[in-house]
N, C-alpha and C positions, 0 to 999 in steps of 0.2 A: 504493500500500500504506500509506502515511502517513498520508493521508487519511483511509482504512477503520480505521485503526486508533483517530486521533483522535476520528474521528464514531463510531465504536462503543464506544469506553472511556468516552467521553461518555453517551450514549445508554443503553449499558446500566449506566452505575452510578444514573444519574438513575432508571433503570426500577426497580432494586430497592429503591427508596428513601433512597439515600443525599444527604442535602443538597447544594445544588449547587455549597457551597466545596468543602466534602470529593470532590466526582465530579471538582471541576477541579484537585484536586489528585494527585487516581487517575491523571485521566488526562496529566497531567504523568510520573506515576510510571511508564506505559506507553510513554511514548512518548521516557523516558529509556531503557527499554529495549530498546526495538525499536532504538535509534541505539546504542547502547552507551555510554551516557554517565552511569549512575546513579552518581550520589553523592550521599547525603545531603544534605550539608554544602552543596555548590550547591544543592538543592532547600531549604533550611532559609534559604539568601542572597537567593535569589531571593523569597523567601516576605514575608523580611523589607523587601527592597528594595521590594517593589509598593506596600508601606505605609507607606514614607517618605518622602512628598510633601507639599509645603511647601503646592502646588494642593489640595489633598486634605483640609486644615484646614478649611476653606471648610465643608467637610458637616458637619461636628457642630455649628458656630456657625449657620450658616442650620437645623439642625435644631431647635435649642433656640430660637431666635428664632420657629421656628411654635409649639410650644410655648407658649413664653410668652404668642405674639399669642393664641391660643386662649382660654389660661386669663386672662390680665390685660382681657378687654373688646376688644380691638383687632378681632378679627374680629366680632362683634356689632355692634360700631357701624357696621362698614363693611355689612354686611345693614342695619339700619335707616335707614341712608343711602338705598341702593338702593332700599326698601321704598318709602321717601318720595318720592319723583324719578316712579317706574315702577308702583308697587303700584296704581293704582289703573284702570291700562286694563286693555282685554278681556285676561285672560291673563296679567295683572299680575307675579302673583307667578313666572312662568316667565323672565321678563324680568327680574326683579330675582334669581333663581337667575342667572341668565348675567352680570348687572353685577357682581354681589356675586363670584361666582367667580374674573374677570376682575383684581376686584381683591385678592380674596385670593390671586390668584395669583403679582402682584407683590408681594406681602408676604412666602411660606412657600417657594413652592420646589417643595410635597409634594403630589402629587395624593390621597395618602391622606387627610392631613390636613387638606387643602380639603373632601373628601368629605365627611368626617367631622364637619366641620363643619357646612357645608350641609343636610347632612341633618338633622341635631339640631335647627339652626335653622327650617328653611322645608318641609321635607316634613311635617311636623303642619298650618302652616299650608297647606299646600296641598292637601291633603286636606280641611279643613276647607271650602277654600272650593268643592269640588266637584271637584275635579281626581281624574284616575282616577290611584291610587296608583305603576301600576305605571310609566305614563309619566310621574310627578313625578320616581320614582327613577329612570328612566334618563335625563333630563334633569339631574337631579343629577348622575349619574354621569360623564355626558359631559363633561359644562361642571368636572369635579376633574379631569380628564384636560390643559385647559391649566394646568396649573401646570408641568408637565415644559420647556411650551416657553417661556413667557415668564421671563424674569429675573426673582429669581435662582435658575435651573433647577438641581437637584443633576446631575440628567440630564444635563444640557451639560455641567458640570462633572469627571463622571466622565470623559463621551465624550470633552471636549478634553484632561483625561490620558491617556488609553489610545491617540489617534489624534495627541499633541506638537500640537495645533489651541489657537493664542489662546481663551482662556477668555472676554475680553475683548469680544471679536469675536464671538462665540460670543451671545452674552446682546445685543448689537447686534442680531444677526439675526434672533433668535426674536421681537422687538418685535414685527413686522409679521404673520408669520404667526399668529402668537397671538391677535392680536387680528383676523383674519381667519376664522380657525376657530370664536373666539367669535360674528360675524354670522355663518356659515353656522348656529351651531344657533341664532342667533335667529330669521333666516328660516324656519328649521325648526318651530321652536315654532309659530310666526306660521301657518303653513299649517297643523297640525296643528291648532290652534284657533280658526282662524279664524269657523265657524260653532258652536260649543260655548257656552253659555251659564255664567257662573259666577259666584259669589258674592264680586266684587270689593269689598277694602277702600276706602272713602272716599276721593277726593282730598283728602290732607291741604294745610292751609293754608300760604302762602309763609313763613310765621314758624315753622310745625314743620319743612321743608324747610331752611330756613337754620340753627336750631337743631340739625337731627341731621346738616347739615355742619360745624357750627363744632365737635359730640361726634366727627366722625370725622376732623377733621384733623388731629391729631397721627397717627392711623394714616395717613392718606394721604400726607404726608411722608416715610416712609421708602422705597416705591420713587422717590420723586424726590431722595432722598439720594443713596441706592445709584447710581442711573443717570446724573446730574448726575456726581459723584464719579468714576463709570468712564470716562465721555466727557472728564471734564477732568484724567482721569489724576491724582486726587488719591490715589486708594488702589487695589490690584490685587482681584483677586475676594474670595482669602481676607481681606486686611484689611476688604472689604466685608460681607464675611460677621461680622466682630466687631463692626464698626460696626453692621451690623441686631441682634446680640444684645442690648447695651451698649442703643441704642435701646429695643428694646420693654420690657427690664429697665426701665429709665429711665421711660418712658411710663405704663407697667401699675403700678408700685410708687408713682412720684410724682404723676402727674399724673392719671389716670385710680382708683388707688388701689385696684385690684380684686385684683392680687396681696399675698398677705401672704410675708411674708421665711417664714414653715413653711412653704408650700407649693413652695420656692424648690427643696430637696432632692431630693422628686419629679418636677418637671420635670428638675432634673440627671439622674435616675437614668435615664429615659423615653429624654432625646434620647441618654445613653449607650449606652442597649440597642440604640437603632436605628441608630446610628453603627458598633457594633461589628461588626451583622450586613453591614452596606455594606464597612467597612474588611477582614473576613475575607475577602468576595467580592474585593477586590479585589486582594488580598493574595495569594490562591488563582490567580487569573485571570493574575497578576504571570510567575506559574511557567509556566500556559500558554505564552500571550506570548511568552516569556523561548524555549519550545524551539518555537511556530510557527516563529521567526524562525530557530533553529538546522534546522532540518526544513525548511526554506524551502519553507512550505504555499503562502505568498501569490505565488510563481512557477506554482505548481500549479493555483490559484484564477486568475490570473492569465493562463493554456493555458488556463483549461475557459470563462473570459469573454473570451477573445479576439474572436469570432465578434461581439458588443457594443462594442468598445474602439472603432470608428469614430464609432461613434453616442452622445457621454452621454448623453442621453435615454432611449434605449431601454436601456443600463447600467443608468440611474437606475431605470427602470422595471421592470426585471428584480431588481435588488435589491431594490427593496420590494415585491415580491409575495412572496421568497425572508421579508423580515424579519415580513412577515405570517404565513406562516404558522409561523416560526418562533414570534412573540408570541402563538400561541393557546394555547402547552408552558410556556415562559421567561415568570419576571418581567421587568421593562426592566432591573435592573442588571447581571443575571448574559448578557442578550441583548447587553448594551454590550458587555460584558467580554468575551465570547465572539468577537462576530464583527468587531468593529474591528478587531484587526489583522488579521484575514485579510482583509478586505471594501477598507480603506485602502489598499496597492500598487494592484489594479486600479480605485479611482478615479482614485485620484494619475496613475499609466499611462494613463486617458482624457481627461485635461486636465480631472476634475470638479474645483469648488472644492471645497476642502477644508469651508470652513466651510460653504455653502450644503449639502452632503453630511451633515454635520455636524445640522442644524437639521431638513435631510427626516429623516435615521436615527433621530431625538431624536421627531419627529412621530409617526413609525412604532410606535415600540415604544413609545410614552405610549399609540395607542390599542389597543397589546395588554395593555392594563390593563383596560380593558371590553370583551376576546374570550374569549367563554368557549372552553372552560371552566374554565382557571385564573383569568383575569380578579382580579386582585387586589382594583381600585375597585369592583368589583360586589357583591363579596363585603365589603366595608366599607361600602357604603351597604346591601345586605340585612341584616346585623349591626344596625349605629346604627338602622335605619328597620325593625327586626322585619317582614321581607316574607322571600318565600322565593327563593331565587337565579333559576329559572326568569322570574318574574314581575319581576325587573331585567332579566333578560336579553331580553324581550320587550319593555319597554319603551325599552331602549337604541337597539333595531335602527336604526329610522330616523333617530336623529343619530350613529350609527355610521356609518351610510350618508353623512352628509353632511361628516364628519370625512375618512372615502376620496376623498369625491367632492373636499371641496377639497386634501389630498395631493395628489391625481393632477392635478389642479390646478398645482399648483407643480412636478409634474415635467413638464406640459408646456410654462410660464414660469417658469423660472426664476428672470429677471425679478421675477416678485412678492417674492422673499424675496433679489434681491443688490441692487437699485436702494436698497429701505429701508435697506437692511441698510448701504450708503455713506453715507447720512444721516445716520445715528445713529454708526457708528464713528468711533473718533478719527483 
């Protein structure tokens, strides 16, 4: 009865359109009543408590740090890096959409704002050089979706508050699958163009190569800050997240010179709004939480995945078909917020690692960012790239396809994402 109660105070405030802090606050509000436990005053504590977390600073400093890499030159250089390196084979510019991603995505964190970029940058020219538009954009689309998993992910970062999982640890492991998921859509590209003829830029000369690496090194330095730093335990996530602020401030104002101190105010205002809609969620999500665990759902979850509890694998695998199709409805933070503490007990209960759990759940619901039909990143590259949603959505499919194919991949080696993931941790 607990259950039906939480999945349908859920469900049906989200149906009427109520935003999904406010539904998780309803259904907070429901589910104090069904137990007899309503009081305000706890639901106003608990509200308060989800939102004060030390971990949880971390997301407005990595949010303004994309921010600024955006507007101060930091992600352009890193595209004219990649342009130069790759721009000039069969398919060039699809290959340097994947490099450039790859490494905007150890710079921001934001799959939105990887998109968003990418697009602005390289989908004109790839249209330009003959490339059918709508597979540019779902090649786009895809390749913004590794920002969730590689460091430094906000996504890991919510999940390792919500699930007590090292944050640390956490950004160790998504290294390798990240960069894993990246060759799956380069393969992907590579087969889809392989007989396609197109209007490739020049091989640029070794002195423009070394010239638009010596413009993109100061950008390439700060994920080897960030990650050097976390491995030698010189600073913990959030102070790493102030160090990448301070950083590209530093970079973009001094030495690059593309930001000016006016423009400084709007970037404030920007990484606020989107910080506050994250902090509300979790804030909201805090009060859930707070009565799952008085309601002792994850006992209940806990009965109905028994019949699994033998097997992690088949656990594992049953839960991401579950976070799948949850991610076609739910954005990824309110999908965090939602299902970690229920989903957490019956890992923990199967002997799954917490963090390898951690880094699949994080995979999952980054690519329910290009499943339609909410699909967040789709809907941000058809915006930036004036295409219409359909026509991203056709073009995503077959590196949708190859993002599942390597998931399901890692739930049947585990292996690929705990071996690296002891290399890189301290």
């Amino acid at each position: 009865m607990t259950i039906l109660i939480f999945v349908g105070a859920l469900l049906g405030s989200m149906a009427l359109g109520v935003p999904i802090a406010f539904s998780l606050l309803l259904t907070g509000v429901a589910l104090m009543i069904h137990l007899d436990l309503f009081d305000a005053q706890i639901l106003a504590q608990n509200v308060i408590n989800g939102a004060d977390s030390f971990p949880l600073l971390a997301v407005p400093f990595f949010m303004l740090a994309g921010e600024i890499m955006n507007v101060g030159g930091l992600s352009r250089r890193i595209v004219t890096l990649a342009l130069a390196i790759v721009g000039h084979v069969r398919g060039g510019l699809g290959y340097v959409t994947i490099m450039a991603g790859c490494l905007l995505a150890a710079l921001s964190g934001s799959a939105v704002a990887d998109a968003a970029a990418l697009t602005a940058l390289l989908l004109p020219m790839m249209v330009r050089a003959g490339h059918d538009k709508a597979r540019a954009g779902g090649l786009i689309a895809a390749t913004g979706i590794i920002a969730p998993v590689l460091p430094p992910s906000i996504g890991l970062i919510i999940f390792g508050v919500a699930a007590n999982v090292s944050i640390s640890k956490l950004f160790m492991a998504g290294i390798a699958p990240g960069l894993m998921i990246g060759m799956a859509l380069w393969f992907t590209w590579w087969w889809l163009v392989r007989k396609d003829k197109f209007v490739a830029p020049p091989r640029q000369p070794r002195a423009v190569v070394v010239q638009a690496l010596r413009d993109a090194a100061w950008a390439l330095m700060l994920p080897v800050i960030i990650l050097v730093g976390l491995r030698m335990g010189v600073f913990t996530p959030t102070e790493a997240a102030v160090v990448a602020a301070v950083y590209a401030l530093f970079v973009s104002t001094v030495i690059y010179r593309e930001l000016k101190l006016g423009q400084l105010y709007g970037l404030f205002v920007s990484a606020a709004r989107t910080t506050a809609v994250v902090m509300l969620l979790v804030a909201a999500a805090m009060v859930a939480a707070w009565l799952i665990t008085v309601a002792n759902l994850p006992a209940a979850v806990i009965d109905l995945l028994e019949p699994f509890l033998d097997s992690p694998k088949m656990l594992v695998f049953v839960i991401m078909v579950l976070v799948i199709i949850v991610g076609t409805a739910l954005d990824m933070t309110p999908t965090i917020l939602i299902l970690t503490p229920v989903l957490m007990p019956a890992v923990i209960a199967a002997g799954v690692d917490p963090v390898y759990f951690g880094v699949m759940f994080i995979i999952n619901t980054a690519i329910g960012l290009i499943t339609p039909p909410v699909g967040v990143v789709l809907s941000t590259v058809a915006g930036v790239g004036r295409m219409r949603m359909d026509e991203v959505t056709r073009g995503v499919l077959p590196f949708m396809a190859a993002q599942f194919f390597a998931m399901f991949m890692f739930v049947l080696f585990p292996q690929l994402i705990t071996v690296p993931a002891s290399w890189f941790s301290p």
